[in-house]
N, C-alpha and C positions, 0 to 999 in steps of 0.2 A: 745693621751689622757694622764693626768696626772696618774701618779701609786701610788696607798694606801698609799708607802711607804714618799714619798713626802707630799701628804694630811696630812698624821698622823704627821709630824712633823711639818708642819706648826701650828696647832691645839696646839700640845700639850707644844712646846715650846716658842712660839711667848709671849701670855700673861706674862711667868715667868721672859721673858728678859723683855716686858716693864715694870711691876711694879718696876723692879729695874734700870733700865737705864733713863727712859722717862724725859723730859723737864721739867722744870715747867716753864708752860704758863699760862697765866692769867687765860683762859677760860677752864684750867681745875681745877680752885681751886673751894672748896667749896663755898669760900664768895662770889665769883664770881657771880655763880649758885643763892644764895641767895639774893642777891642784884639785880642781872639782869634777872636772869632765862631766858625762852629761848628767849627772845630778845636782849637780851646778845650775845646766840650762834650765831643768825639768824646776827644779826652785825660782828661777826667776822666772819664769812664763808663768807660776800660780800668782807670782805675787803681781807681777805687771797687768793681768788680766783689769781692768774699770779702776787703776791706783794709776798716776802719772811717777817719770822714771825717778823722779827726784824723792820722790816717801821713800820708793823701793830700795834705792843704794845703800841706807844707812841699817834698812832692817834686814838686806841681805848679807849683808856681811856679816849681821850680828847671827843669822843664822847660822849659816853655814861653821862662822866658826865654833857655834854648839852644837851642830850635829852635822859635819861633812861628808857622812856618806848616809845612805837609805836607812842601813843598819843601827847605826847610831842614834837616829830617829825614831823607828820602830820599837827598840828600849824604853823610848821616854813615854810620860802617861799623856793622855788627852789634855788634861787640866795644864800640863807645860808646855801644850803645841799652844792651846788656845792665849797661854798667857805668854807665850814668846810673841804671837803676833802681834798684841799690840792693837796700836790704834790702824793699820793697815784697811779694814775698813772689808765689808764682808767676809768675815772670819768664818762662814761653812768650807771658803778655802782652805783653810789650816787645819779643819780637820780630815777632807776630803785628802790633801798633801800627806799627813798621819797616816791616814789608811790605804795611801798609794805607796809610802816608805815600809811598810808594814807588806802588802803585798809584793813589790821587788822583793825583799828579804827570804819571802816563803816561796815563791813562785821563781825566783830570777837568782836565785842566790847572792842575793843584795848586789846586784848590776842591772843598771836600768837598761828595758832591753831597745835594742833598736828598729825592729819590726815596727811597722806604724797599727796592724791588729792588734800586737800583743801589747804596745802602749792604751791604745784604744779600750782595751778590756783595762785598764788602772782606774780606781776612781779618781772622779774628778775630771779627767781626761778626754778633750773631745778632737774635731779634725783639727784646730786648728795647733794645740797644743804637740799631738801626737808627729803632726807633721813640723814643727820648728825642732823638738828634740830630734828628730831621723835629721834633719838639715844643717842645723846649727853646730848639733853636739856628735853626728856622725860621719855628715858630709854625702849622705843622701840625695837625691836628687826626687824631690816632691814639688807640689806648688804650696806655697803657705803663705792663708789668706787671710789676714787679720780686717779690723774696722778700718783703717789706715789703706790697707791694700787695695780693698774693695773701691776706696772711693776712691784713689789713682784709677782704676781701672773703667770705672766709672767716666771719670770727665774726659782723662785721658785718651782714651778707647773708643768711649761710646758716646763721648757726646752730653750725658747725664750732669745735675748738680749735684745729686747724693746719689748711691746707690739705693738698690731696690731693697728688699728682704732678701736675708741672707740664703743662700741657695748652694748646691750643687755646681748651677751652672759659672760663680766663681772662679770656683774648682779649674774648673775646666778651662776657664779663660787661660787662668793665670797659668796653666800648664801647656796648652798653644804658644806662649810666650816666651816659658824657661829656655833659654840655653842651652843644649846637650852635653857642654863640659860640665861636671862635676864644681868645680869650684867654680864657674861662672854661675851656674846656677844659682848657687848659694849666696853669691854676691846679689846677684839680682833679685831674690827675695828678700834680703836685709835693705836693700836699697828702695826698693817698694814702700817696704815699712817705714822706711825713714823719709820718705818725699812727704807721703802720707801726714805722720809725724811733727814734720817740722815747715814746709813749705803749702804743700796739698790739705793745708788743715778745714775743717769741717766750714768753720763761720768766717773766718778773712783768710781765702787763700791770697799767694804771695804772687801772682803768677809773671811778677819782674823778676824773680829770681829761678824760676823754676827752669832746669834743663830740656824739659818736654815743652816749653810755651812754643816753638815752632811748628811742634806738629801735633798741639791739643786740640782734642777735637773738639771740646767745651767750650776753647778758648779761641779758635776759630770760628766758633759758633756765636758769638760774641757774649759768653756766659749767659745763657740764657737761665731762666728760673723753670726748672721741669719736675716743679713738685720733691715732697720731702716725705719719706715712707717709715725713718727713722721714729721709733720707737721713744716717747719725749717720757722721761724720769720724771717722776713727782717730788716739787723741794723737799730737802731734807726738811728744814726748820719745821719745828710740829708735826713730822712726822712719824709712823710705827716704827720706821728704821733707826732717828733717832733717840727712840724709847730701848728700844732694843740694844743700842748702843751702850744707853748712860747704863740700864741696868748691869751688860756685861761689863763695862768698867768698873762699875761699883765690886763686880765678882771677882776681877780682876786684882784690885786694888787690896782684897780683904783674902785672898788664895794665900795660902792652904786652907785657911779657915773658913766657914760657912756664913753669912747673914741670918738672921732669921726675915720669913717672911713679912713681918711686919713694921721691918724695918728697911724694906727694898722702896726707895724712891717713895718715902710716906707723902712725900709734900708734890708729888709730879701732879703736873694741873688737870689730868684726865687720867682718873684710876681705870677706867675700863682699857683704856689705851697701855697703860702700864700693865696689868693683868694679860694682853693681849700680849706684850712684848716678853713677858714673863715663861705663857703658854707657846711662844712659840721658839722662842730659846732652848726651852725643855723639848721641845718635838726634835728641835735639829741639832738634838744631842749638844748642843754647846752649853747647858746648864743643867744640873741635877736637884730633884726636889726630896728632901729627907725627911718626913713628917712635918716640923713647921719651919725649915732652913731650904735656905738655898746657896748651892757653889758650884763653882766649875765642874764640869765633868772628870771621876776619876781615871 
C-alpha cells in the first residue's frame, strides 16, 4: 500500500508544477471551451485515444470546423466521417464518433450530456473518455484515468515500474487523491496526464525533472525493474493493420467513387492477407461490397 508520505506529495505538488510547465493545447484554451464546449472535448479524447497530440491538432481543427456541433455531424454520411479522418490511424474511431453525434442529436438534443452513465451509453465511450468530458468540459469532479495516469500512480504511489492491467482499482486510487475543490480537482487530473505525458514517460522517465522525485516511491526505491504487464503491439510493417490501412486509403483516395475488386491492392505481396483486410474492413462497417466494387461506406 502506498505511504501518506507519497499521497501527500503527489496532492500537494503536482498542480504547482503543471500550472507552470503544462502544454498549450488547443483543448485547453478558453476560446476553445467557448466555441466548442464539450463537443470539442468529446472530439479530442476520440482522436487522442493510441494518436500522439501532434497528428491530432492539425485534424482537429480541420474537424470541428466542418462539423462544430453533434448536429452537424450526425447530417454527414459515414463515407465523409471515414474520409475526414484521414490517415488518424484506427478509423472504427470515426465511426464510433458518427454514431455517438448521431445519438446526442436523437437522445440529448444535440448537447452532449454531462452524466458520466449517460456518456457511458454513447458509443465508443468508455470510463475513461466519459469521465475527461464530465471534467474537462463540465467541471465535474471524477477521477480520470488514462495510460499516462496510471503509471504516475504506479511509481509514484506504489512503488511499480509500469502498472498492472488496467482495473477498477485505478479508479479508486486516483479518486482517494482528487482534491475536494472542484477546479483543483480538475487541475490535478490534467496534471496527472501531463507528468505521465511528458516527464513519467513509459521507456526514459526523466526523473531530474519531475516534481514528485522527493517523494517517489519508485524512485526512492532506487527504480527497481518489477516486471512489465503492458500489453506489447505487433509491428505495423507487414502487418493486417497495415493492409487494412493501404486498402482504406486506396478507398479514400477514389471516394465517392467505388474501385472494383480486382483492382484493390492487385500487386500486395500476400493476397490472403489483403482479402483478410478487405473482409474485415466490411465487418466494421468502414468499407462497403457492391457486387464486384468496393467503397467507403454510404
Amino acid at each position: 500500500m502506498p505511504g501518506p508520505q507519497a499521497s501527500s506529495d503527489v496532492v500537494s505538488r503536482l498542480p504547482r508544477w503543471y500550472r507552470s510547465t503544462a502544454r498549450d493545447l488547443p483543448w485547453r484554451r478558453t476560446e476553445f471551451h467557448d466555441e466548442f464546449g464539450a463537443w470539442g472535448v468529446l472530439v479530442s479524447e476520440f482522436m487522442l485515444q493510441q494518436t500522439p497530440v501532434a497528428r491530432v491538432i492539425p485534424h482537429l481543427e480541420a474537424w470541428l470546423a466542418r462539423w462544430p456541433t453533434p448536429t452537424a455531424m450526425a447530417s454527414a454520411s459515414a463515407a465523409e466521417v471515414v474520409q475526414q479522418w484521414a490517415n488518424l490511424g484506427y478509423p472504427r474511431r470515426a465511426l464510433w464518433l458518427f454514431r455517438a453525434a448521431v445519438e446526442i442529436t436523437e437522445r440529448h438534443g444535440g448537447v452532449v450530456p454531462r452524466d458520466v452513465d449517460s456518456l457511458l451509453a454513447l458509443s465508443g465511450i468508455g470510463d475513461y473518455t466519459a469521465r475527461a468530458v464530465a471534467v474537462f468540459a463540465y467541471g465535474d469532479r471524477h477521477p480520470v484515468v488514462d495510460t499516462n495516469t496510471r503509471r504516475v500512480l504506479a511509481r509514484a504511489v506504489e512503488g511499480r515500474a509500469q502498472p498492472g492491467a488496467a482495473s477498477r482499482r485505478d479508479l479508486d486510487l486516483m479518486a482517494s487523491l482528487l482534491p475536494d475543490d472542484l477546479d483543483q480537482a480538475a487541475v490535478f487530473n490534467a496534471a496527472m496526464m501531463e507528468l505521465g505525458a511528458t516527464v513519467c514517460t513509459a521507456r526514459s522517465p526523466r526523473c531530474e525533472l519531475c516534481p514528485l522525485a522527493g517523494g517517489c516511491a519508485w524512485l526512492a526505491a532506487g527504480r527497481p525493474d518489477t516486471g512489465d504487464e503492458r500489453r506489447r503491439q505487433a509491428a505495423y510493417e507487414g502487418s493486417d493493420r497495415q493492409a487494412r490501412g493501404a486498402v482504406l486509403r486506396l478507398l479514400r483516395d477514389r471516394s465517392p467513387g467505388a474501385v472494383p475488386l480486382d483492382l484493390v491492392l492487385p500487386d500486395w505481396p500476400d493476397a490472403r492477407q489483403r482479402d483478410r483486410a478487405i473482409d474485415s474492413l466490411i465487418a466494421d462497417g468502414l468499407a462497403e461490397a457492391d457486387g464486384a466494387t468496393l467503397s467507403l461506406p454510404r
